[in-house]
MARGU-457571 format. One record per residue (C-alpha): z, y, x. Coordinates in Angstrom, 3 decimals. Layout:
N
@Z: Z&Y: Y&X: X .
...
This chain:
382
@Z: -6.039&Y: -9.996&X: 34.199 .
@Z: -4.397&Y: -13.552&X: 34.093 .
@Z: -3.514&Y: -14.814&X: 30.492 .
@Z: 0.440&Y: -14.771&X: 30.052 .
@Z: 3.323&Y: -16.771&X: 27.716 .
@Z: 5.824&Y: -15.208&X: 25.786 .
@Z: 8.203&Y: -17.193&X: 24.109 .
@Z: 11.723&Y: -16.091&X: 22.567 .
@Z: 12.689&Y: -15.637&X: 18.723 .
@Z: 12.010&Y: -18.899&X: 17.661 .
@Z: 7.838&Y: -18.338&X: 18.777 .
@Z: 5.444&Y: -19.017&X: 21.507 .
@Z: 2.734&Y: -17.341&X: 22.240 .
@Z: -0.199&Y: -17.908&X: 24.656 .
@Z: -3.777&Y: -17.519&X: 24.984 .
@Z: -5.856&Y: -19.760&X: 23.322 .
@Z: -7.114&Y: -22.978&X: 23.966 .
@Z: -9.919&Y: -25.284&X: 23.047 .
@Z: -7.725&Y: -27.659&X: 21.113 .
@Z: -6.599&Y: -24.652&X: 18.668 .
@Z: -9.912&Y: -24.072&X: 16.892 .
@Z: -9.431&Y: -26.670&X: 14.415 .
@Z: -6.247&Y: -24.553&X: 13.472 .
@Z: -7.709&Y: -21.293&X: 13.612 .
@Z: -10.880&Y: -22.407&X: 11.693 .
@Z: -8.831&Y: -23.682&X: 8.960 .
@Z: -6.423&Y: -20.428&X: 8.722 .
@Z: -9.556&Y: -17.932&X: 8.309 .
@Z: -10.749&Y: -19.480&X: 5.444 .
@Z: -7.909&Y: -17.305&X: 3.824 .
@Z: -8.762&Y: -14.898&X: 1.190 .
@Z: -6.054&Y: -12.403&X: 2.729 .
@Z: -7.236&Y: -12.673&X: 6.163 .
@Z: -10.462&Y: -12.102&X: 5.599 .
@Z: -9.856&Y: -9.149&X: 3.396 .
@Z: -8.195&Y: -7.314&X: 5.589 .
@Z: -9.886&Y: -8.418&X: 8.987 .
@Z: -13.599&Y: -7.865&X: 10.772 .
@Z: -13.805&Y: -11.676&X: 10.809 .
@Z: -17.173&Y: -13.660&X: 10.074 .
@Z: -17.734&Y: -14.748&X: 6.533 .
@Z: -18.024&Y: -17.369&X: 5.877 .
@Z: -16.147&Y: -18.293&X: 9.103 .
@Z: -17.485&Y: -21.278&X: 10.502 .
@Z: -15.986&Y: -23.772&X: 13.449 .
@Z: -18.288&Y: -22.330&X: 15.755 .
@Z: -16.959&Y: -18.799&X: 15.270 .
@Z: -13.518&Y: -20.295&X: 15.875 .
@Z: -15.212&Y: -22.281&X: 19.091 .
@Z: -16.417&Y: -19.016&X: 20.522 .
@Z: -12.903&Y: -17.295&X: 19.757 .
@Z: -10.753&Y: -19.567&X: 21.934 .
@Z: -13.104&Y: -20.726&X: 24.690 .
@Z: -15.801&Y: -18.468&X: 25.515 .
@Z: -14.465&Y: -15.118&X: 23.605 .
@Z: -10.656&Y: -15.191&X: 25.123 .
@Z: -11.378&Y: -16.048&X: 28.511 .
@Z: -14.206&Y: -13.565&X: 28.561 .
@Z: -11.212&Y: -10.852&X: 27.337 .
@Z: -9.162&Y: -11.519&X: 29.849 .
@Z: -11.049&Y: -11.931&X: 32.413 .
@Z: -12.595&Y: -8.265&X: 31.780 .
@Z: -8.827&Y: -7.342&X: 30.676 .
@Z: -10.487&Y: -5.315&X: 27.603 .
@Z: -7.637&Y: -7.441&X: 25.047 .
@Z: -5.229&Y: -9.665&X: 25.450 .
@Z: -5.922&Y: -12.353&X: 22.791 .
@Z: -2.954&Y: -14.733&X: 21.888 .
@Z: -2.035&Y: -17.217&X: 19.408 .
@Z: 1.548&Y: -17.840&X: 17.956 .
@Z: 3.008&Y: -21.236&X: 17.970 .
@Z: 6.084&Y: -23.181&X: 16.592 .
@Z: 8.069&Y: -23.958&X: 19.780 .
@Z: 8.745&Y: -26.757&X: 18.852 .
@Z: 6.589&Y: -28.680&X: 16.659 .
@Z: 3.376&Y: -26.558&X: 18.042 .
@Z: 1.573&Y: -25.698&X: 14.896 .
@Z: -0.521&Y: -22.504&X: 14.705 .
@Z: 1.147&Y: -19.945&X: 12.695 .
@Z: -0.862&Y: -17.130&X: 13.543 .
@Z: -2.685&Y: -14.895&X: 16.164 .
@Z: -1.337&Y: -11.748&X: 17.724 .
@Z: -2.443&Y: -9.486&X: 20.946 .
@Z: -4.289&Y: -6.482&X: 22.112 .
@Z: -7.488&Y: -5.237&X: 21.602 .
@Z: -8.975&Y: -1.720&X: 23.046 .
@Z: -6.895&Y: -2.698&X: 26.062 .
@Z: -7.360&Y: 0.093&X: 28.776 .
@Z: -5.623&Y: -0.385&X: 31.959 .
@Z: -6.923&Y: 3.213&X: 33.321 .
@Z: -5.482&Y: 5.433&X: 30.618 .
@Z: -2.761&Y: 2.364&X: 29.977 .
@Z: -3.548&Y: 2.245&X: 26.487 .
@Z: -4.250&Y: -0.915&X: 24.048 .
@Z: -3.984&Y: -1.134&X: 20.250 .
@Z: -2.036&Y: -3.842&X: 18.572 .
@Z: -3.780&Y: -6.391&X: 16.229 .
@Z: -3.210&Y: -10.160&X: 14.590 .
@Z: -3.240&Y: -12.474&X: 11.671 .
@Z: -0.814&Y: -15.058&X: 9.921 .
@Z: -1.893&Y: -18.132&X: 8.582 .
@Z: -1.017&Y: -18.831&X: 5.353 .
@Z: 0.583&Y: -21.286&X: 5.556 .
@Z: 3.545&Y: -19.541&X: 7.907 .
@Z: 3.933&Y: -16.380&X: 5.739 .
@Z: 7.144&Y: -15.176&X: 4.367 .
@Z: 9.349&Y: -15.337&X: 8.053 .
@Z: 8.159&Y: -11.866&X: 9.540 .
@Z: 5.710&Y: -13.991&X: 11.668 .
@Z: 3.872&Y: -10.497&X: 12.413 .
@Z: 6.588&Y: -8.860&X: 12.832 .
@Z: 8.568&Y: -10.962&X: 15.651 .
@Z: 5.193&Y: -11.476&X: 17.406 .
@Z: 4.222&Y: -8.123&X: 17.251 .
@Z: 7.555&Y: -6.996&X: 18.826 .
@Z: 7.172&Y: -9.432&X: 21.688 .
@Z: 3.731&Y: -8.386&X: 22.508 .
@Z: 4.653&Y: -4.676&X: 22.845 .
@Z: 7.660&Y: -5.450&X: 24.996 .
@Z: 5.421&Y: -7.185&X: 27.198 .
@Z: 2.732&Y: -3.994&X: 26.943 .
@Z: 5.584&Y: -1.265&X: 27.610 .
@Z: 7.575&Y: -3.018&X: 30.352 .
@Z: 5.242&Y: -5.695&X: 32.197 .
@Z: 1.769&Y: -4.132&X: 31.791 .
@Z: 3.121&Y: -0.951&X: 31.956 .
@Z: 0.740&Y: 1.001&X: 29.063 .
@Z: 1.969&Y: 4.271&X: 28.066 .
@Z: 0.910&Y: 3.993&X: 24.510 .
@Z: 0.159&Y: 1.309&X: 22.135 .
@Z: -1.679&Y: 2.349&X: 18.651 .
@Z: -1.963&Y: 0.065&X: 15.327 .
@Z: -4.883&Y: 0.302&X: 12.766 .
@Z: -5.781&Y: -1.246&X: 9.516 .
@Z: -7.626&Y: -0.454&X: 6.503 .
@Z: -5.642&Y: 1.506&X: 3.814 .
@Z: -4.407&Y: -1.303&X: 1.228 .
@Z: -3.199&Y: -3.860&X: 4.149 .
@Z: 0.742&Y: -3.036&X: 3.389 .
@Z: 1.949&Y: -6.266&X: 4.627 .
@Z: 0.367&Y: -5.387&X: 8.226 .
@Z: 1.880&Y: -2.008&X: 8.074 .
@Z: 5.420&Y: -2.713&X: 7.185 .
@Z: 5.519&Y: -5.279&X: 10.260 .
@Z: 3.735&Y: -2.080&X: 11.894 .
@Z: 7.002&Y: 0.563&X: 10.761 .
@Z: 9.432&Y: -2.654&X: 11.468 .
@Z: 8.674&Y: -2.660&X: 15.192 .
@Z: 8.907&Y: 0.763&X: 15.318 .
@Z: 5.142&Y: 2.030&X: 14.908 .
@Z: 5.125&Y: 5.831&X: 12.999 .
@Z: 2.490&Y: 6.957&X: 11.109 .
@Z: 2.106&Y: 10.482&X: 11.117 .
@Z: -0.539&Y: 12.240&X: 9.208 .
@Z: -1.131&Y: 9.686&X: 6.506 .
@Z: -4.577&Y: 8.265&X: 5.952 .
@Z: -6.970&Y: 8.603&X: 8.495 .
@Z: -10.188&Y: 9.382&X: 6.713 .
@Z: -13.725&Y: 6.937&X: 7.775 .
@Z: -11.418&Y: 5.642&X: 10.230 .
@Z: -12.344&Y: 1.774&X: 10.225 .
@Z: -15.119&Y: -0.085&X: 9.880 .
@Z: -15.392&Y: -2.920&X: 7.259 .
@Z: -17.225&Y: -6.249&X: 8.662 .
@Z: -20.653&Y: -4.579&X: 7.849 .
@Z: -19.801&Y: -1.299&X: 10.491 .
@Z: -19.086&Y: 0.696&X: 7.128 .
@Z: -16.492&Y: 3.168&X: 7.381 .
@Z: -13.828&Y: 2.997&X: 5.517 .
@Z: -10.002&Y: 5.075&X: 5.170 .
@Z: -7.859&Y: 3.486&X: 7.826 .
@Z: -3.811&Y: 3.689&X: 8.561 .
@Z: -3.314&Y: 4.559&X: 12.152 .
@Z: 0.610&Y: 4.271&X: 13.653 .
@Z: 1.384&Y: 5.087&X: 17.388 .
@Z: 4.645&Y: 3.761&X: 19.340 .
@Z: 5.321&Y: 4.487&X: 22.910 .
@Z: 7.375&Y: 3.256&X: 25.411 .
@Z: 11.197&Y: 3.033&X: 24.854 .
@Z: 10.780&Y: 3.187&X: 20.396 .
@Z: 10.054&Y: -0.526&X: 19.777 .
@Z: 12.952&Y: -1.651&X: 17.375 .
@Z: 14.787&Y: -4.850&X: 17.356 .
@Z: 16.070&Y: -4.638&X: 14.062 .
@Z: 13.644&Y: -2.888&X: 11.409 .
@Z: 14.799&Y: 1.034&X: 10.334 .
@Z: 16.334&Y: 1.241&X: 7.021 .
@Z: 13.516&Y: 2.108&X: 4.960 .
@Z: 11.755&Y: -0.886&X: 5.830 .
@Z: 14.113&Y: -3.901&X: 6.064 .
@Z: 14.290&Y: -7.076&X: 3.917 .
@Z: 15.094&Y: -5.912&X: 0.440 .
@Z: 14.585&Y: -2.074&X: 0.994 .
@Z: 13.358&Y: 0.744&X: -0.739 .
@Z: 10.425&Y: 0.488&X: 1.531 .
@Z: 10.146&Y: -3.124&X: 1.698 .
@Z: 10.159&Y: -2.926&X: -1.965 .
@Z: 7.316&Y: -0.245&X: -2.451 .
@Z: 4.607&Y: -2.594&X: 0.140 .
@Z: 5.393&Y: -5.341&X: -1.854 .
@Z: 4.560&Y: -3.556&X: -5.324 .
@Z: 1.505&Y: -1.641&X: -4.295 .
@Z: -0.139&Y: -4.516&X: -2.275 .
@Z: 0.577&Y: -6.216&X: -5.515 .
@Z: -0.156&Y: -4.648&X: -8.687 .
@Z: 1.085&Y: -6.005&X: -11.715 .
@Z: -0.853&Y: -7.008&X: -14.278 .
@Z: 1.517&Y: -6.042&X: -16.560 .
@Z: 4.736&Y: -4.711&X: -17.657 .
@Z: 6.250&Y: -5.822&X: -20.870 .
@Z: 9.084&Y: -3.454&X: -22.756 .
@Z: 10.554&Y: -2.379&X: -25.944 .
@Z: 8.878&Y: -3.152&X: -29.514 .
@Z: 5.199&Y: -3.110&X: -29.260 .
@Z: 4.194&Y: -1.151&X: -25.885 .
@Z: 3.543&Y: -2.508&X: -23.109 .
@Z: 1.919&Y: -1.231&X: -19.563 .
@Z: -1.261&Y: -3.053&X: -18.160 .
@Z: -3.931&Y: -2.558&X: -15.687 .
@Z: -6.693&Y: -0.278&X: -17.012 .
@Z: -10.114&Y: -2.012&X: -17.828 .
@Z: -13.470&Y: -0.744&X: -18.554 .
@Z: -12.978&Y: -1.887&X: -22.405 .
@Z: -10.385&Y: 1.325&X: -22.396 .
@Z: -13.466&Y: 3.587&X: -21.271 .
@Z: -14.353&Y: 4.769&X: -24.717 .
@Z: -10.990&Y: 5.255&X: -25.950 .
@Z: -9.834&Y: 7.097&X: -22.766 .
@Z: -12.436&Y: 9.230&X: -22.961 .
@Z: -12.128&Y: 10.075&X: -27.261 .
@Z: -8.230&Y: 11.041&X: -25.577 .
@Z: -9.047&Y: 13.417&X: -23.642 .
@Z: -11.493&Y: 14.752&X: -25.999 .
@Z: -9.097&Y: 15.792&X: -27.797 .
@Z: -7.943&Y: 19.263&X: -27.970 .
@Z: -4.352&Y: 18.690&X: -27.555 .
@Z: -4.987&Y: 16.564&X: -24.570 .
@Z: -6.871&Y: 19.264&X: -23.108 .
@Z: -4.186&Y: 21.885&X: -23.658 .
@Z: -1.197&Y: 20.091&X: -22.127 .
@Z: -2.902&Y: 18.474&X: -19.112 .
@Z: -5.287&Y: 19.210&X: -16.151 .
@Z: -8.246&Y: 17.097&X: -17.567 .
@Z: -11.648&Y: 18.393&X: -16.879 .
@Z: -12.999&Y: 20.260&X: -19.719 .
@Z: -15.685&Y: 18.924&X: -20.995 .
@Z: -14.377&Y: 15.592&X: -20.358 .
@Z: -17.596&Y: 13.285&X: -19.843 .
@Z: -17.127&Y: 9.186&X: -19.836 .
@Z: -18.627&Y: 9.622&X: -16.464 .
@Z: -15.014&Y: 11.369&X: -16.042 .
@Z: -12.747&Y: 8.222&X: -17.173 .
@Z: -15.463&Y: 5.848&X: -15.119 .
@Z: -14.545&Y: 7.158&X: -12.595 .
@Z: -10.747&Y: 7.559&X: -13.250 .
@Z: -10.988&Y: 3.751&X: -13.107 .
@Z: -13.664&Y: 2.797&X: -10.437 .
@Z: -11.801&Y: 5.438&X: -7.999 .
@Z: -8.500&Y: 7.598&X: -8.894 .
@Z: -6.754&Y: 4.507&X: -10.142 .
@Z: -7.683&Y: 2.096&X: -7.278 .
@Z: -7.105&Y: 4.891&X: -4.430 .
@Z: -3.362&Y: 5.901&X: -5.729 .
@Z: -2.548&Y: 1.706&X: -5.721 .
@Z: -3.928&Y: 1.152&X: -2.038 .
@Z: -2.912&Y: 4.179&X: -0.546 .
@Z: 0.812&Y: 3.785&X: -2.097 .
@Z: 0.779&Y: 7.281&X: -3.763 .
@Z: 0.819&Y: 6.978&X: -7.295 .
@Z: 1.084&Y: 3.789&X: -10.049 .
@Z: -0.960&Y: 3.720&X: -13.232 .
@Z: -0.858&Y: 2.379&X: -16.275 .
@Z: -2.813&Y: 2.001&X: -19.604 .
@Z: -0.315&Y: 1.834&X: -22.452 .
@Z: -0.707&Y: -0.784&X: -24.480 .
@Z: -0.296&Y: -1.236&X: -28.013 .
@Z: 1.118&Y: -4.339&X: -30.243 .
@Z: -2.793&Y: -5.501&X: -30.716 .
@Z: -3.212&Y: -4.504&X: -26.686 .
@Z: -5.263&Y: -1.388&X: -27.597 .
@Z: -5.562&Y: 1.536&X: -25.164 .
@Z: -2.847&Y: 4.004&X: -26.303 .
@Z: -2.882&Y: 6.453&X: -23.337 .
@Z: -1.733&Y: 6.442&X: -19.950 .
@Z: 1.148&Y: 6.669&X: -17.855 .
@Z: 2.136&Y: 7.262&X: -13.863 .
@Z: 4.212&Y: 7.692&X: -11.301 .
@Z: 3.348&Y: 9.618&X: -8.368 .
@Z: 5.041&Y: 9.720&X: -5.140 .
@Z: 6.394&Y: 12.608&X: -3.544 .
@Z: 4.658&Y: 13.270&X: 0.080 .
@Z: 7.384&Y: 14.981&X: 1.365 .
@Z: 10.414&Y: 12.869&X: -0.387 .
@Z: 8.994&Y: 9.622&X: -0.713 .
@Z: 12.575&Y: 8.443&X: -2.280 .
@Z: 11.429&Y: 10.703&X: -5.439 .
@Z: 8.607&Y: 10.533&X: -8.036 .
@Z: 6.867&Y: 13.094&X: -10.484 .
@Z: 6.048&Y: 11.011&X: -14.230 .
@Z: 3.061&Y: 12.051&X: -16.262 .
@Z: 1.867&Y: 10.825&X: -19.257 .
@Z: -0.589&Y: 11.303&X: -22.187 .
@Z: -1.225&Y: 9.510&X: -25.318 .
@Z: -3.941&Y: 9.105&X: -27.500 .
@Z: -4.644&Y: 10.706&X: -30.511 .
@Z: -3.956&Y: 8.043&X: -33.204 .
@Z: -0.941&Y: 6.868&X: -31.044 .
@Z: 1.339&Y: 9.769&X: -31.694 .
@Z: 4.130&Y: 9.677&X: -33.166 .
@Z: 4.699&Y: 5.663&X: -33.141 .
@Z: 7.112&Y: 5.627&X: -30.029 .
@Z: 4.638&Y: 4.461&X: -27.508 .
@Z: 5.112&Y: 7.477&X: -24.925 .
@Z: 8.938&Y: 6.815&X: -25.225 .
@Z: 8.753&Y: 3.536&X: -24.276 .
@Z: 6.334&Y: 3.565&X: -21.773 .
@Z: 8.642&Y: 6.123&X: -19.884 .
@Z: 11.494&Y: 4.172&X: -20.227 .
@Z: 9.265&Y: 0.805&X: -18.759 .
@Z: 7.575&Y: 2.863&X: -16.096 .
@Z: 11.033&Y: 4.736&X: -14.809 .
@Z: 12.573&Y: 0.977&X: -15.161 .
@Z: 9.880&Y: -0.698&X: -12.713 .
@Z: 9.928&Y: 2.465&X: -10.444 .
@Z: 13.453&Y: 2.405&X: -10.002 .
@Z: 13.371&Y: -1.299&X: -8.563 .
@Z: 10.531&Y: -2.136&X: -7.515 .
@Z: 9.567&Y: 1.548&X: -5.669 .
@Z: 12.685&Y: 1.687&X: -5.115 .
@Z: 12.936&Y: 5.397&X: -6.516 .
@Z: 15.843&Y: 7.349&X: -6.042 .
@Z: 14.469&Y: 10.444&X: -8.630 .
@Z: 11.824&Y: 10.755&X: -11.131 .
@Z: 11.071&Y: 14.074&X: -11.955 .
@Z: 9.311&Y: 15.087&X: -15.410 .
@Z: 7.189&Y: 18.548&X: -16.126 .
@Z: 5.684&Y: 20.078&X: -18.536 .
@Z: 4.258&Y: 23.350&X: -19.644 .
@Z: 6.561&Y: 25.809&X: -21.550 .
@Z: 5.633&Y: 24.770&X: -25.169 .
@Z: 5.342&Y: 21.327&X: -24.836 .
@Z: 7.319&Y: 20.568&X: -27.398 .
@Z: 6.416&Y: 16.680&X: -27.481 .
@Z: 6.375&Y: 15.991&X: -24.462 .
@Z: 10.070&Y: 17.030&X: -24.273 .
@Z: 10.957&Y: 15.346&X: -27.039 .
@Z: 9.765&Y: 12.124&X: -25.079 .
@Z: 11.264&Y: 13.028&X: -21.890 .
@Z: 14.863&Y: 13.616&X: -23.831 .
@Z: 14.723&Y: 10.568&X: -25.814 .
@Z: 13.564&Y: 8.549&X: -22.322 .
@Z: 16.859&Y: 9.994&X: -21.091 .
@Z: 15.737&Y: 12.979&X: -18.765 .
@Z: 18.559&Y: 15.740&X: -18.175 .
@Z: 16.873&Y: 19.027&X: -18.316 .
@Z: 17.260&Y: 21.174&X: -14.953 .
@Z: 15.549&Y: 24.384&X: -15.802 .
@Z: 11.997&Y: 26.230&X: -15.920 .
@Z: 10.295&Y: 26.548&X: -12.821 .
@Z: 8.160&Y: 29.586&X: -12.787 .
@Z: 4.689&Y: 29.043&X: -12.297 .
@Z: 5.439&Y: 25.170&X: -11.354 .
@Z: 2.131&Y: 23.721&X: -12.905 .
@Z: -1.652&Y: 24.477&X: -12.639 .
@Z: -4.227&Y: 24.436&X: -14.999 .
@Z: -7.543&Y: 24.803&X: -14.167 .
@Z: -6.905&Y: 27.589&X: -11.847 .
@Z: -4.237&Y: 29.541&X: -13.624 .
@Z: -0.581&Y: 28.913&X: -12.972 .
@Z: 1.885&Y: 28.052&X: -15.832 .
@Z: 5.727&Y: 28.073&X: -16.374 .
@Z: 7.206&Y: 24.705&X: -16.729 .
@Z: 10.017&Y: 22.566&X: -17.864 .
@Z: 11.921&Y: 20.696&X: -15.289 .
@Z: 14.032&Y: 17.513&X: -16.184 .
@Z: 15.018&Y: 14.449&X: -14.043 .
@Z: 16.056&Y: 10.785&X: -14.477 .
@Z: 18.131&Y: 9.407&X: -11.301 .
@Z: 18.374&Y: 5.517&X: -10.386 .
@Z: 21.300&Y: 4.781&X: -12.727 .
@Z: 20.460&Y: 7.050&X: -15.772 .
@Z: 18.563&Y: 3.697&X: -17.746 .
């Protein structure tokens, strides 16, 4: 297959040269790239040598990818690498891949690129299908991904990519097809929206979130481990949540090493440790994203034992339904709790909640379906 151009939208792109490896070896020293990439590391010159002499004309040649870097028309500086890889000309099929450098982020670089390359897939080479992979966690890829037009049905694809070593890790998979590549992003995902929004804030976690008096929300650490685990101990904790019982510290390791990671990367649910005024673990808080109305999420919350009663569950709620609001851009947060509850509905009144009803067996406990509460905070309420 002979190596094309594509130029248009203020880009150029074309396969790679000898004279680009200086460019490319610099750009994959970047922390992000090689996160989220199969790269080398540490990537040496010769890696980027082999990449645009020996490694692209080989692809080509064999028309198994089409490898292509992504220029400034005008002053010709590398700003990133885009193409196909799995390219099969048979059963007209390729997935889409690429990288910005660093130092061209922040002007949809992936996005634009990526568009031209799958008009040129669709209409020149004529492929019937183009796919788009990355690990879970990469949410600037994917948003350029949904931007183009890329859909993502099924959510995470379990094992389904393999780190640098060949181990297999969860992977997002999209799939677009001929005639659905957009030239203006959907909705959801454009500049400034809800879903533009959400990428940003789970690829990002924040450190913290400062509020009212002396609560604040941080990342949890392992110095919380013994306290989280003396909360839900306790017998209270046990009777108004889903906790295991008996709750081990092997149980709030692994809250941190695993639940609490997975919920960030996979961009289902945002926790919190509540903090107190001397930064002490106080409980926890979350909000976790509907799967079938992604525009509404469900809060829970517990507090520890010698926290009660001091206004820390209030105003956590209040900081975690602020933050959700904008930066998840959350249309709906929804708060339940068991009939009985009788603090928790304090909290959720005082946060501002307007109660909706009971929903009959809405919760379960350990196996055994209870009768809950129902209240809801809508963007606006705060």
């Amino acid at each position: 297959m002979e190596s094309i151009e594509l130029s248009g939208d203020d880009l150029f792109l074309r396969a790679w040269r000898q004279e680009d490896a200086d460019a490319v070896h610099r750009a994959c020293q970047d922390p992000e790239i090689q996160r989220w990439s199969t790269l080398p590391v540490p990537y040496t010159r010769k890696d980027a040598d082999r990449l645009v002499t020996e490694a692209s004309a080989r692809a080509w040649h064999d028309a198994r990818a089409a490898p292509l870097g992504v220029f400034d028309p005008f002053t010709g500086d590398l700003l990133g690498a885009h193409g196909l890889t799995a390219l099969d000309l048979h059963d007209r099929s390729g997935e889409m891949a690429g990288w910005t450098a660093p130092w061209a982020r922040g002007r949809r670089l992936a996005e634009r690129a990526g568009r031209a390359v799958a008009h040129w897939a669709f209409d020149v080479v004529g492929l019937r299908v183009l796919s788009w992979r990355s690990p879970v966690g990469d949410f600037g890829s994917r948003i350029s991904a949904e931007r183009i037009g890329f859909t993502f049905d099924g959510g995470v694809a379990r094992s389904s990519w393999k780190d640098r070593d060949g181990f297999p890790v969860d992977g997002w998979r999209g799939v677009i097809l001929p005639g659905e590549v957009r030239d203006s992003p959907p909705a959801w995902v454009a500049p400034g929206a809800p879903g533009a929004r959400r990428a940003r804030a789970f690829g990002h976690p924040p450190e913290r979130l400062v509020g009212e008096r002396d609560t604040s929300l941080r990342q949890m650490a392992e110095r919380d481990l013994d306290d989280a685990t003396a909360t839900c101990r306790d017998p209270e904790s046990a009777r108004w949540t889903t906790v295991p019982v008996p709750y081990l510290r092997a149980d709030a390791a692994s809250f941190l090493a695993n639940r609490i990671p997975a919920g960030w990367t996979r961009g289902t649910a945002a926790t919190f440790v509540i903090a107190d005024g001397q930064d002490r673990f106080a409980g926890t808080v979350d909000l976790r994203i509907d799967p079938v109305d992604p525009a509404c999420g469900e809060l829970g919350i517990l507090v520890a034992p010698w926290a009660r009663g001091r206004g820390h569950a209030t105003a956590a709620t209040r900081i975690l339904c602020a933050w959700g609001f904008e930066a998840l851009g959350l249309r709906r947060i929804v708060w339940r709790a068991y009939l009985g509850n009788e603090a928790s509905k304090r909290v959720a009144e005082k946060a501002g909640f307007q109660a909706e009803g009971i929903q009959r067996a809405g919760c379960e406990q350990r196996g055994v379906r209870h009768d809950a509460w129902v209240a809801a905070l809508v963007d606006g309420d705060l």
